[in-house]
ZAMARGU-4260 file (C-alpha; in steps of 0.2 Angstrom, whole numbers, plus 5000, padded with zeros to 4 digits):
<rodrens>
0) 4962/5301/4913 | 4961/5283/4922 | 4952/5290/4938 | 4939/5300/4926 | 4935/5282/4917
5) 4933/5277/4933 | 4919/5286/4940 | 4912/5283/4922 | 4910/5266/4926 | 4905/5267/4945
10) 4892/5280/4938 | 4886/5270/4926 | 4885/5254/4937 | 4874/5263/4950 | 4865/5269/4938
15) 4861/5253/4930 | 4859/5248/4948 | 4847/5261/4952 | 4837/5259/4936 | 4835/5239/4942
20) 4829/5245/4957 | 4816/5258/4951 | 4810/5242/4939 | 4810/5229/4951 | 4800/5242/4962
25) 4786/5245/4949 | 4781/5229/4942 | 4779/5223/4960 | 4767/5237/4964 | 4760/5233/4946
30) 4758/5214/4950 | 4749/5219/4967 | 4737/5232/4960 | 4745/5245/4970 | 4739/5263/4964
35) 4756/5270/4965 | 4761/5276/4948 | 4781/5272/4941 | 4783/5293/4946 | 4777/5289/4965
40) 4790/5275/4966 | 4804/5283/4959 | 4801/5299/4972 | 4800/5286/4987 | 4817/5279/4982
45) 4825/5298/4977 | 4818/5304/4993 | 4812/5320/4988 | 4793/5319/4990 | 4791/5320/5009
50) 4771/5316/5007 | 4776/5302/5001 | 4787/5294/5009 | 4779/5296/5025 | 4765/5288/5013
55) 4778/5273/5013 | 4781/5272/5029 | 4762/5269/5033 | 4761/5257/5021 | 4776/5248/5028
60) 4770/5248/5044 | 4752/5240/5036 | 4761/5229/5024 | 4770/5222/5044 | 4754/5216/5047
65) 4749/5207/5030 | 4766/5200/5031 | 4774/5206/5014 | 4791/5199/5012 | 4797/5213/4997
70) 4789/5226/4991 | 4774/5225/4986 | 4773/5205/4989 | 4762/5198/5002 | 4769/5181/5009
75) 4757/5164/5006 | 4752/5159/5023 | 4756/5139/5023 | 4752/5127/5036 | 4766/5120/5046
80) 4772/5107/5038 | 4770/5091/5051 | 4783/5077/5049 | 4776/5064/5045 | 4775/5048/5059
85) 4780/5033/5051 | 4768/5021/5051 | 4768/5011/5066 | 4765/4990/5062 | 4748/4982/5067
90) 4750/4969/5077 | 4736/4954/5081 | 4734/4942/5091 | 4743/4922/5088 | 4744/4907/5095
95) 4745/4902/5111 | 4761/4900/5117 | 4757/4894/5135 | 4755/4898/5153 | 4771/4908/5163
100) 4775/4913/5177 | 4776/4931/5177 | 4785/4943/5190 | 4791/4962/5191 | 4806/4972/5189
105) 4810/4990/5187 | 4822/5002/5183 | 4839/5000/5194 | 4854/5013/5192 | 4871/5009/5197
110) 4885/5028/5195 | 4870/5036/5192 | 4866/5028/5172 | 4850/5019/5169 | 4856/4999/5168
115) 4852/4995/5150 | 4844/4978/5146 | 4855/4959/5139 | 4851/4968/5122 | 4859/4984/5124
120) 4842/4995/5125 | 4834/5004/5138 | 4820/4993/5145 | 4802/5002/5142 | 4787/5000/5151
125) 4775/4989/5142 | 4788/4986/5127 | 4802/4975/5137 | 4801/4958/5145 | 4815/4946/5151
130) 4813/4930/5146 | 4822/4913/5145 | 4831/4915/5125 | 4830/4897/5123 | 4815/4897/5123
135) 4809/4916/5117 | 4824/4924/5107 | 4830/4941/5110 | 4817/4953/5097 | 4804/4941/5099
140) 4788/4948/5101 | 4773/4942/5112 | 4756/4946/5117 | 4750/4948/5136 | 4736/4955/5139
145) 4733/4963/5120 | 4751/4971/5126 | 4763/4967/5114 | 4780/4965/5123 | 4797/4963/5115
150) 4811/4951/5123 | 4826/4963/5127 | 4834/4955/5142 | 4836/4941/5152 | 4837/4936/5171
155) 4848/4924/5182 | 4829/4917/5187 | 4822/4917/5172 | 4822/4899/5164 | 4808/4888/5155
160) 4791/4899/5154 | 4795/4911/5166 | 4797/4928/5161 | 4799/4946/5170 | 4789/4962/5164
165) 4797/4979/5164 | 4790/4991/5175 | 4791/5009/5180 | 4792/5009/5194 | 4797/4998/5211
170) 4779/5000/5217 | 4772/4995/5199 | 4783/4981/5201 | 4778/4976/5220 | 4760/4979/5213
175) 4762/4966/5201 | 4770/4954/5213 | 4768/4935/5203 | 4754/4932/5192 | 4752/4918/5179
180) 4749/4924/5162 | 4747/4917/5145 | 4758/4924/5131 | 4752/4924/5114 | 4762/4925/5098
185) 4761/4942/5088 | 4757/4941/5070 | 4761/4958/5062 | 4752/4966/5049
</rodrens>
């Protein structure tokens, strides 16, 4: 008597689990204004109308190219969503903080690492300068020619208004040479 209350309940559960199904099924194709009727629905799931489930199949294979992500229900086509930059600070223009003499470096590598700057960064083309941090502390941030530089390391040579500017590369750097530039204090925005 146990195993024949147990069939009664697995027959009853798929039946509820096929009536969900069929349900499910037809008020999606209702929502879409699909023609099917409830009757055509419930022969695609039973599997005995051959018509139509090869009907089915076709429309599977159409609904492939609408993108429909059930049945019946057509996926909204959404932009990418693009993370958003944040917003990067407007710098102008200060006060003049003087003349210096200004020379080149660029990247060296000692085992094979990239030598990282007094500060701990890696230096940066037009971002990093060395500089005296008596004079311009570490983070401080200067204008040369409407570049705005940050003070991230400093240099055995580089004392009172002198300062070094990151380059790339060696021939950047030898390109350079020594010029006199005047650094401007940055006023952000």
């Amino acid at each position: 008597m146990n195993s024949f209350s147990g069939k009664k309940r697995i027959t009853g559960f798929l039946t509820l689990l096929c009536i969900l199904l069929l349900s499910t099924t037809a008020l999606a194709a209702e929502t879409t204004g699909n023609d099917q009727t409830v009757n055509q629905v419930q022969s695609e799931n039973s599997g005995t109308d051959h018509q139509t489930i090869q009907t089915s199949t076709e429309n599977q294979t159409a609904s492939a190219s609408t993108e429909e992500i059930g049945p019946g229900i057509k996926k909204k086509e959404t932009e990418p969503v693009k993370p958003e930059e944040p917003a990067k600070p407007v710098y102008q223009k200060g006060e003049s903080l003087g003349l210096f003499s200004a020379t080149a470096y660029c990247p060296g590598e000692s085992n094979g690492k990239q030598s990282r700057t007094y500060s701990g960064t890696i230096p940066q083309p037009q971002h990093t300068i060395s500089a005296d941090i008596t004079l311009l502390p570490l983070g401080t941030k200067v204008m040369i020619d409407d570049i705005v530089y940050t003070v991230e390391d400093i240099g055995s040579g580089v004392k009172g208004n002198k300062i070094d500017i990151f380059f790339a590369s060696r021939r950047e750097a030898l390109d350079f040479g020594r010029q006199t530039k005047e650094l401007f204090a940055v006023i952000e925005q």
